[in-house]
C-alpha positions, -999 to 999 in steps of 0.1 A, spaced: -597 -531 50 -580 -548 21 -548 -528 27 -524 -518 49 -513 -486 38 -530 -460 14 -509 -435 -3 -528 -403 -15 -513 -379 -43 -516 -345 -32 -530 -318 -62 -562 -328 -74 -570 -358 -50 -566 -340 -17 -565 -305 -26 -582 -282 -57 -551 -273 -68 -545 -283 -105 -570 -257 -120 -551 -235 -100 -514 -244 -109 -522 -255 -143 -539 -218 -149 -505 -200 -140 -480 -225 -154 -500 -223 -186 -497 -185 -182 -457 -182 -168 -449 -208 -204 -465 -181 -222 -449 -149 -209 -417 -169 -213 -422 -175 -252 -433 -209 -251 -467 -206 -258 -495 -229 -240 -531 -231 -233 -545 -243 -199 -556 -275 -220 -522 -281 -229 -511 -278 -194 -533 -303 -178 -523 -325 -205 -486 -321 -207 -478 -315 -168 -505 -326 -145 -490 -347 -121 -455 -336 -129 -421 -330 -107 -408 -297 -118 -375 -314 -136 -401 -324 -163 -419 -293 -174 -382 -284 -181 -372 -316 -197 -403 -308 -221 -398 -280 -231 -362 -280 -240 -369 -312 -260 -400 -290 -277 -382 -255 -279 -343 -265 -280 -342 -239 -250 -341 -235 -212 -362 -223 -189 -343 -194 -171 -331 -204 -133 -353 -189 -115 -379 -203 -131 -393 -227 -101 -389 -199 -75 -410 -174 -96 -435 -203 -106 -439 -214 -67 -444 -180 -52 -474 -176 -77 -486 -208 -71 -485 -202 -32 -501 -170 -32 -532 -179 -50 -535 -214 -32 -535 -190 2 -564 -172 -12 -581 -197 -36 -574 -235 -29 -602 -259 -9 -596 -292 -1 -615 -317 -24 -651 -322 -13 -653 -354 9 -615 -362 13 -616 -350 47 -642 -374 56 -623 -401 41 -592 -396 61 -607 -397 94 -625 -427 83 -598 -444 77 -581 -429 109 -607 -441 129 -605 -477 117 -568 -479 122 -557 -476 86 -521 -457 81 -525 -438 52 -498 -409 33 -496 -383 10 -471 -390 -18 -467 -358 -45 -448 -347 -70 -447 -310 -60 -418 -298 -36 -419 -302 1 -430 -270 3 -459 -266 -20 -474 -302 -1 -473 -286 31 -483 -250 25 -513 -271 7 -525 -291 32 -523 -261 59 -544 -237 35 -572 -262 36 -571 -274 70 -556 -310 64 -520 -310 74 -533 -322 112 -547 -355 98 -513 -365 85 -484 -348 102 -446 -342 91 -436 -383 88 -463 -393 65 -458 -365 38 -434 -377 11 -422 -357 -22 -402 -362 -53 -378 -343 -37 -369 -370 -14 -359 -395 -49 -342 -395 -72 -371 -394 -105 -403 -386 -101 -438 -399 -117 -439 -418 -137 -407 -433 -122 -416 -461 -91 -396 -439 -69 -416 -421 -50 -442 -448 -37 -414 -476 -34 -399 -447 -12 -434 -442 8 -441 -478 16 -410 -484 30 -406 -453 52 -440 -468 63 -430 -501 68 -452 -516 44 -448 -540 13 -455 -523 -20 -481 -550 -25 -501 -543 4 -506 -507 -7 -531 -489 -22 -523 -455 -44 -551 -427 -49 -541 -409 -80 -557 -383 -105 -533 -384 -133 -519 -406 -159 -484 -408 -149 -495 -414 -111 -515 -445 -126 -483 -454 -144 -456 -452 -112 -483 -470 -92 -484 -501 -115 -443 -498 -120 -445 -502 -80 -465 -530 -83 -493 -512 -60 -530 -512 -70 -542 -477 -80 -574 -465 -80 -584 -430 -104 -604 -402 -93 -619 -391 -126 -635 -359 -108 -610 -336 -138 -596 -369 -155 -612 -386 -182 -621 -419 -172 -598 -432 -202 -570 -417 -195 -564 -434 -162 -581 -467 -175 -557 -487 -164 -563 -482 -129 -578 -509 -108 -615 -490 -103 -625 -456 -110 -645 -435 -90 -658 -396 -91 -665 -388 -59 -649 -393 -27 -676 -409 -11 -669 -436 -33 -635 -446 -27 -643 -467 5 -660 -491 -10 -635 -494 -34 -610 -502 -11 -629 -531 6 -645 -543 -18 -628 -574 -25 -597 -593 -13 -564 -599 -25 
């Protein structure tokens, strides 16, 4: 192995979750008065913290979203992950591989404590990474595109940024990867493969992304 720490986002590289989320933020922005298609919501917010579906649209609208608007938007977000969300096909597999061969690895997300964990339970993964190797924008100060949360990671981890690779799904993942100076690999399974082009390799499916880490050395 090339590396000696991967860092996995969480919605849409180790859970199904952004058709899900994206279906009822898209829906919440309408009800609210700020109308916006699913489309719009992958492209706007996937890959998001929170403080920046807010930051948009007060810059867009010229007004707030009310208060309670992350509590309401989590609790429907949680319900339907407990009855709809899957882990992504093969992501299992590539945990225990790497597991098995003695590579630490770490889930690094922009959602909430919370919504990581109650994630990774729904679809059976929480045992393959336990409570010290889940990290969240919570824990910094910006999130995506910011450095933050992967500079964060790797050193909780005890790792140079350097030495890490980053398994994203979205844009601004790609982007706080490279500002962390990390390689980053794109999953282009709901991504176009040009919107996260400047990634270090591409790949679609999950059985892919070993090779992809070995394939050549720093």
């Amino acid at each position: 192995m090339r590396y000696d720490l991967v860092i996995f986002d969480n919605d849409g590289v180790l859970v199904d979750s952004e058709p899900i989320s994206n279906r009822l933020l898209a829906a919440y922005l309408t009800e609210l008065g700020h109308p916006t298609s699913y489309e719009d919501s992958i492209r706007d917010y996937m890959g998001s913290a929170m403080h920046r579906i807010h930051d948009l649209v007060l810059e867009r609208s010229g007004r707030r979203l009310p208060p309670d608007f992350d509590t309401t938007f989590h609790g429907r977000v949680f319900d339907a992950f407990r009855r709809e969300l899957r882990p992504v096909a093969g992501v299992a597999e590539v945990l225990e591989k790497l597991r098995a061969d003695g590579v630490p690895y770490c889930v690094a997300s922009s959602g909430s404590h919370e919504r990581i964990r109650v994630a990774l339970r729904t679809t059976g993964l929480y045992d393959l990474f336990g409570e010290d190797h889940i990290f969240s924008s919570e824990d910094v100060g910006r999130g995506k595109p910011a450095p933050d949360l992967f500079l964060h990671a790797a050193e909780r981890m005890g790792v140079a940024p350097e030495r890490c690779a980053v398994v994203e799904d979205s844009p601004l993942g790609v982007q706080a990867a490279l500002a962390a100076g990390m390689d980053v690999y794109g999953y282009t399974a709901m991504t176009p493969a040009a919107k996260l082009s400047t990634a270090r390799g591409l790949f679609m499916e999950m059985a892919e992304l070993r090779g992809l880490l070995t394939s050549t050395h720093k």
